[in-house]
C-alpha positions as CSV (number, residue, x, y, z in Angstrom):
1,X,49.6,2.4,-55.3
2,X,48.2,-0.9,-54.4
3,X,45.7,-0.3,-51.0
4,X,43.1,-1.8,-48.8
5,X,39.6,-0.2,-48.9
6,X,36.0,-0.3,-48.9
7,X,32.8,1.9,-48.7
8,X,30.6,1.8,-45.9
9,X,27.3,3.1,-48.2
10,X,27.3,6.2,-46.3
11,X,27.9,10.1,-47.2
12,X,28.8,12.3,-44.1
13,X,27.1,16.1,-44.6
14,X,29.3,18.4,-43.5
15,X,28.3,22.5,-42.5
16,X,28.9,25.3,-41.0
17,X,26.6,26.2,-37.6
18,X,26.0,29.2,-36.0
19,X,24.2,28.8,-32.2
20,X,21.1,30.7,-30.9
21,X,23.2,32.5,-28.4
22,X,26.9,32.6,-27.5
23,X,28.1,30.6,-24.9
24,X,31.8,28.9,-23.8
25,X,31.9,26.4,-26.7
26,X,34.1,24.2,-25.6
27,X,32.5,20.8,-25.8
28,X,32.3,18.5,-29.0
29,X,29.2,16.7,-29.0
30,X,28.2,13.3,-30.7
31,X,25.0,11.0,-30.8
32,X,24.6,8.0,-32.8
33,X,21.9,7.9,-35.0
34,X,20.0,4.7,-36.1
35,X,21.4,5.9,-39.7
36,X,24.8,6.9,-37.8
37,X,26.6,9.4,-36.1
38,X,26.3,13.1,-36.1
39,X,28.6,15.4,-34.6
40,X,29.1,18.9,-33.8
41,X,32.8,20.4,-33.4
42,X,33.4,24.0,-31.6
43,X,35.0,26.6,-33.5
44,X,34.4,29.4,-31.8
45,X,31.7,30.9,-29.2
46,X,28.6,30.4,-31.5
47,X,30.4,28.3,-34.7
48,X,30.3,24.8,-35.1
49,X,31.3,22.8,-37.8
50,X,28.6,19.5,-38.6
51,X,29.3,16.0,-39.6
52,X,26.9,13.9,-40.1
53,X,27.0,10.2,-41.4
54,X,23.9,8.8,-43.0
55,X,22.6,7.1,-46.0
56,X,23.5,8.7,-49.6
57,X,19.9,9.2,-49.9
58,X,19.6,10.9,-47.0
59,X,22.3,13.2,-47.5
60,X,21.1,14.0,-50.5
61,X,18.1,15.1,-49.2
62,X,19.5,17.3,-46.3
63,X,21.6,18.9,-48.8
64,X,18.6,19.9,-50.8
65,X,16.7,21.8,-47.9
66,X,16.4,25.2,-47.4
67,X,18.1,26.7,-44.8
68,X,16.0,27.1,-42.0
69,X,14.8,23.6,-42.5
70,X,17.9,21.9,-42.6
71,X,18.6,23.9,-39.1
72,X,15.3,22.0,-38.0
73,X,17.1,18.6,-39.0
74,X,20.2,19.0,-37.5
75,X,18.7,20.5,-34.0
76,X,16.0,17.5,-34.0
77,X,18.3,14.8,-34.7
78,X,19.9,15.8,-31.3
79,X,16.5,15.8,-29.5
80,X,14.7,13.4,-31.0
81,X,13.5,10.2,-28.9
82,X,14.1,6.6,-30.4
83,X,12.7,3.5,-28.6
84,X,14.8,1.6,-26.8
85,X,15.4,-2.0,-25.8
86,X,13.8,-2.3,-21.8
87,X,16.8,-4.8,-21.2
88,X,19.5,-2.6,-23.1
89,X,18.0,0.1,-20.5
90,X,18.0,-1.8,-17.7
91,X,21.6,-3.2,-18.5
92,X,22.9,0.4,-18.6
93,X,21.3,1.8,-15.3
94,X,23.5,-1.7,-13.9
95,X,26.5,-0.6,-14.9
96,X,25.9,3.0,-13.9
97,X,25.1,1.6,-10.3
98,X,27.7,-0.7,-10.2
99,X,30.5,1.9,-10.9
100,X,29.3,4.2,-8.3
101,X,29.6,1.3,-5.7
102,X,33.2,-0.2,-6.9
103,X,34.5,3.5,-7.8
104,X,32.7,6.4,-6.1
105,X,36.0,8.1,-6.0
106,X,36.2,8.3,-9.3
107,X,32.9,8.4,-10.8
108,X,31.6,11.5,-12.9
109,X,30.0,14.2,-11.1
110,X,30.1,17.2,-13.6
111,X,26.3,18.6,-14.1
112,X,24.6,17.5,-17.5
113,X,25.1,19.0,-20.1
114,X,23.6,19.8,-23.6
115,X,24.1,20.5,-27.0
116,X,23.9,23.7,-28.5
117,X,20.1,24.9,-30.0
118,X,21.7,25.6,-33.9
119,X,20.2,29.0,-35.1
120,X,21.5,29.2,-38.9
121,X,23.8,27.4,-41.3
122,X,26.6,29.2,-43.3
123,X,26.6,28.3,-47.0
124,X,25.3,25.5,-48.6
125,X,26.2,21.9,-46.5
126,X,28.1,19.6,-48.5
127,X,28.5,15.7,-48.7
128,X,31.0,13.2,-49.8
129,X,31.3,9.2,-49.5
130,X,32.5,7.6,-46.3
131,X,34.7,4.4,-46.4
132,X,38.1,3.0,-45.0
133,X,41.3,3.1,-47.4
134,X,44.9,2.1,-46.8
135,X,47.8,2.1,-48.7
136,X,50.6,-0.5,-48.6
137,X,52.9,2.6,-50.0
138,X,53.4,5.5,-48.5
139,X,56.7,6.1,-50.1
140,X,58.3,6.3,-53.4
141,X,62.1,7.5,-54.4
142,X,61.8,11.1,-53.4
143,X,58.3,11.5,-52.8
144,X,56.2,10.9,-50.0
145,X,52.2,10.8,-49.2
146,X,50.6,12.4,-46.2
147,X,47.1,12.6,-44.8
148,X,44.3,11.3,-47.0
149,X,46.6,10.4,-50.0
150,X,47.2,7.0,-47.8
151,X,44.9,6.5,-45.2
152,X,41.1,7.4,-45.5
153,X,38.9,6.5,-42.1
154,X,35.7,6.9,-40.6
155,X,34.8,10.5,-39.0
156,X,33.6,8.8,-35.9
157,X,36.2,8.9,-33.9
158,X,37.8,12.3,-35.1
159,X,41.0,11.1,-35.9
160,X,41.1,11.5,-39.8
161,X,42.7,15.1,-39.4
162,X,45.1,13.9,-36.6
163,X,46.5,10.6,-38.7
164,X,47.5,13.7,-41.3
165,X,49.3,16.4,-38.7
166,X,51.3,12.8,-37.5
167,X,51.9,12.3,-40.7
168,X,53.8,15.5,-40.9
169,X,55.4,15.3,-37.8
170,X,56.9,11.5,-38.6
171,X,58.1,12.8,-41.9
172,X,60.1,16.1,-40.3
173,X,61.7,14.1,-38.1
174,X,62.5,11.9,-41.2
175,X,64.6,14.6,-42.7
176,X,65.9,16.3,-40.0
177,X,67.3,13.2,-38.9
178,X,68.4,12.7,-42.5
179,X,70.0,16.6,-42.8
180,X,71.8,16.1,-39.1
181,X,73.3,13.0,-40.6
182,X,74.5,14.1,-43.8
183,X,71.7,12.1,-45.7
184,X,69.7,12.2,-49.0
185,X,66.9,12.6,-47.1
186,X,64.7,12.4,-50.5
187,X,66.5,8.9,-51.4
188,X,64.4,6.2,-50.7
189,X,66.0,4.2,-48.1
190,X,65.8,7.2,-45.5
191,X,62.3,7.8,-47.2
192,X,60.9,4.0,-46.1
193,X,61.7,4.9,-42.3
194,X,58.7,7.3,-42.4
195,X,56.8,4.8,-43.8
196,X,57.5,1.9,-41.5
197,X,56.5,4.5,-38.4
198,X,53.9,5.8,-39.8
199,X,52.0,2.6,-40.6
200,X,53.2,1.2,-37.0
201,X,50.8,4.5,-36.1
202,X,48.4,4.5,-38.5
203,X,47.1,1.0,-38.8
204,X,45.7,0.7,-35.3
205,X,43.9,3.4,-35.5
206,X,42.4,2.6,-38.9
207,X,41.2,-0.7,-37.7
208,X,39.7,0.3,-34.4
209,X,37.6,3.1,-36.5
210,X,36.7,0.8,-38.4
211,X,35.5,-1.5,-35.5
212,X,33.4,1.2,-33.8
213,X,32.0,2.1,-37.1
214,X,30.6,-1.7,-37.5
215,X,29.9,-2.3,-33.5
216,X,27.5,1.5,-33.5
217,X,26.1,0.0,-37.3
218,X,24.8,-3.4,-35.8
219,X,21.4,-4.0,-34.3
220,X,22.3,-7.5,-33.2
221,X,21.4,-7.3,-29.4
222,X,24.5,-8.4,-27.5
223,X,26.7,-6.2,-29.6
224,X,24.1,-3.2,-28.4
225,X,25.0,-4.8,-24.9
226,X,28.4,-4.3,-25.4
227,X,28.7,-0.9,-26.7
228,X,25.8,-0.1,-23.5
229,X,28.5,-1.3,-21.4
230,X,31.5,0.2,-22.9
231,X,30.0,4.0,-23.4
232,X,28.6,4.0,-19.9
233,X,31.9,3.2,-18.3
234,X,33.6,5.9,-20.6
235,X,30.9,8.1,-19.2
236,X,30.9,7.4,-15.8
237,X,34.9,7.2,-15.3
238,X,35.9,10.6,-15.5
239,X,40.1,8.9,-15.5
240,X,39.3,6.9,-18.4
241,X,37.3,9.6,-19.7
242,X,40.3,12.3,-19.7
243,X,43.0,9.6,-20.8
244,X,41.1,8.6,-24.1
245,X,40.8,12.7,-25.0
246,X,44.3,13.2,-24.3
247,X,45.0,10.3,-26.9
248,X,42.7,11.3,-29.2
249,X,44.1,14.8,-29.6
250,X,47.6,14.1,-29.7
C-alpha cells in the first residue's frame, strides 16, 4: 500500500523497571532530553515500563550496558542538570506569575512531585527505529489494517497504542452496523466507511505528534520560547491539564 513516511534518526529503548521501594504508582513521567524524550509508564506499585528516544548510537550503547549500569543511566537522565537559556528562564517564571495573577482560581496547587529512584531492570532493554508512517489505504475487499499496519507515530505523546484500540473500536462498529443492516460487512464498500473515519481520526493526531516531535527537537530560540510558554501553561492550569489527559486516554 502506497503511504507517507519518514525516519526521524532516532531508536526509542524500551524496558522493564522495577523501583527502590513501592509506592502508589500512579503518575507517568516524561522529561525531554537534549537527545529527546524519556518516559516512564506505571504498571504496577514498583513496575514501570521505559521509553526512551535518542540517537541510534546511543541506543545502542544503553542496550549494551550491564544491568546495574544502565539503571544508573536511566535514573540520571531524570536528575541530571542541563544549562539553560537565562532568558528562556526568565520567560518561564513570567508566565508562571502571570497565570497566578489572571487565574488564581485555577492555578495548580498539588505538591511537587518526583519520579521514581529505578532499582533494577527486567531482561535485556530493547530498541527499534522511530519515524512517522501513513497509509493512504486502510482497506482492501475483505480485509482491513489496524494499529501499526497503517499508522506508525512518535512515542511522545503516548498515543501510538490508543490510534490502534480506535482502530478496533471504528472497525466493530463497522460491522455491526453492517450485520444489523443485513450487509456484507467484508465487501468493500461497507469496508471504506472504517477507513474514511478512521483517517478523519487518525491524521490529526499523526501530524500534531509529529509537530511536538520537531518543536521539542529544535534549538532555535523562539521555538524554545514557545514550547516554555506552552508547557508552563499546561503545568500551571490544572482545567487544561485534566482535559488534555482525558483526550489523550480515550
Amino acid at each position: 500500500m502506497e503511504r507517507v513516511k519518514w525516519e526521524y534518526e532516532q531508536s526509542a529503548v524500551v524496558a522493564t523497571l522495577k523501583s527502590s521501594e513501592a509506592t502508589n504508582n500512579i503518575v507517568a513521567w516524561q522529561r525531554f532530553l537534549p537527545s529527546g524524550p524519556i518516559a516512564l509508564l506505571p504498571l504496577d506499585n514498583n513496575t514501570c515500563s521505559l521509553v526512551w528516544s535518542t540517537s541510534h548510537d546511543h541506543a545502542e550503547k544503553l542496550c549494551k550496558l550491564p544491568p546495574q549500569d544502565f539503571v544508573y543511566e536511566v535514573n540520571n537522565a531524570f536528575w541530571q542538570e542541563y544549562p539553560q537559556s537565562n532568558s528562556i528562564e526568565t520567560l518561564k517564571e513570567l508566565t508562571q506569575n502571570f497565570l497566578d495573577i489572571l487565574s488564581p482560581e485555577h492555578s495548580s496547587t498539588s505538591a511537587m512531585q518526583y519520579p521514581p529512584t529505578i532499582n533494577s531492570v527486567e531482561g535485556a532493554p530493547l530498541k527499534f527505529p522511530l519515524g512517522l508512517s501513513h497509509s493512504n489505504q486502510y482497506v482492501r475487499s475483505r480485509v482491513a489494517f489496524i494499529g501499526d499496519a497503517v499508522h506508525r507515530i512518535h512515542p511522545l505523546a503516548g498515543q501510538g497504542v490508543n490510534l490502534g484500540f480506535r482502530d478496533v473500536q471504528g472497525l466493530l462498529k463497522v460491522i455491526e452496523n453492517a450485520k444489523y443492516n443485513g450487509q456484507d460487512a467484508g465487501s468493500l464498500s461497507v469496508l471504506l466507511g472504517y477507513e474514511s473515519s478512521r483517517q478523519l481520526g487518525n491524521l490529526p493526531i499523526v501530524m500534531a505528534v509529529d509537530v511536538l516531535k520537531r518543536l521539542y527537537s529544535s534549538d532555535f530560540e523562539p521555538l524554545v520560547a514557545l514550547r516554555t510558554i506552552g508547557s508552563t501553561i499546561f503545568n500551571k492550569l490544572d482545567p487544561i491539564k485534566r482535559r488534555v489527559i482525558e483526550q489523550a486516554g480515550l
